[in-house]
C-alpha positions in Angstrom: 0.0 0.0 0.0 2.9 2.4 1.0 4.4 2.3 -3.2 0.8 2.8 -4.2 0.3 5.9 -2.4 4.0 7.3 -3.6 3.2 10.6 -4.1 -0.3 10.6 -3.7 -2.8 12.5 -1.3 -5.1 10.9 0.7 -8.4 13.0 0.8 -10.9 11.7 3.2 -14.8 11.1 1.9 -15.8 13.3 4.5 -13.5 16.1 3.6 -14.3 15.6 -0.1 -16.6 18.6 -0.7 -14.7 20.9 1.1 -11.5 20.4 -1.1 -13.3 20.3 -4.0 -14.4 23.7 -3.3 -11.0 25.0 -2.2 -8.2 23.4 -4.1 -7.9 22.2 -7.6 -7.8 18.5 -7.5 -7.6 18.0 -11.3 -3.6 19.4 -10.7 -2.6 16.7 -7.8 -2.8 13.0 -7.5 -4.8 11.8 -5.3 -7.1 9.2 -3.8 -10.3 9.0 -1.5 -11.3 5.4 0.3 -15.2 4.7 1.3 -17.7 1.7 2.6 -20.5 1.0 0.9 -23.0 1.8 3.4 -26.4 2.0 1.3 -27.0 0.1 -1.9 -30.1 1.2 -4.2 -32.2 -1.8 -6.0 -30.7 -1.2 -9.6 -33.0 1.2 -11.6 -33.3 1.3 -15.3 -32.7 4.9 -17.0 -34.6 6.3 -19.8 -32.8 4.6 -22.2 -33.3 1.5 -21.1 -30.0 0.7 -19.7 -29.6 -0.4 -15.8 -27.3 1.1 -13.6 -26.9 0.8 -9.8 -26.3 3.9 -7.1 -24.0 3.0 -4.1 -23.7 5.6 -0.7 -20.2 5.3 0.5 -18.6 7.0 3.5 -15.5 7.0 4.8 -16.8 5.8 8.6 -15.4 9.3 9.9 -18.8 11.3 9.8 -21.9 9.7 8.8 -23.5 12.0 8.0 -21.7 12.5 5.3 -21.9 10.3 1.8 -21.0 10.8 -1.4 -23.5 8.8 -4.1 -21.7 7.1 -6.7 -23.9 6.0 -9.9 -22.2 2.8 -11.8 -23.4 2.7 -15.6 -22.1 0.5 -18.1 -19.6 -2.0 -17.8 -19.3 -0.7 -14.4 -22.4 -1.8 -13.0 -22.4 -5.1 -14.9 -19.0 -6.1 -13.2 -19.5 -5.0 -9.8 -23.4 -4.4 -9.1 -23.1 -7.4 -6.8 -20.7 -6.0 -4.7 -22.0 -6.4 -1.5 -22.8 -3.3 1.3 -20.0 -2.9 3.7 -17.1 -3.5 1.0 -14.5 -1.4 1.2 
């Protein structure tokens, strides 16, 4: 884990919206870590296709997720996953 994170920044869920507002991410490398906490039944979008929505959180402060939506290849590979992964 220590060569993977060579040079990287660790940015907590929790703090995710706050450094998005006040840095500019798209300049540094770094990565976030989060639980599943909450997994939606998959839903099918207007186009027919099915994607899944995930709540993760970092365990830190509940009350703060961050929803991710899978789509594509994506959801087909991991829309089993189950809650509580990391």
């Amino acid at each position: 884990m220590d060569r993977k994170m060579a040079n990287r920044k660790l940015i907590r869920l929790s703090q995710l919206k706050n450094k998005l507002a006040t840095e500019n991410l798209e300049e540094i490398d770094w990565v976030t870590f989060g639980v599943i906490v909450k997994k939606v039944t998959p839903q099918s979008a207007n186009n027919g296709r099915t994607f899944s929505i995930w709540r993760l959180n970092d365990l830190r402060d509940l009350k703060e997720c961050v929803s991710l939506f899978l789509f594509g290849e994506v959801h087909k590979e991991h829309w089993k996953t189950d809650q509580g992964t990391v």
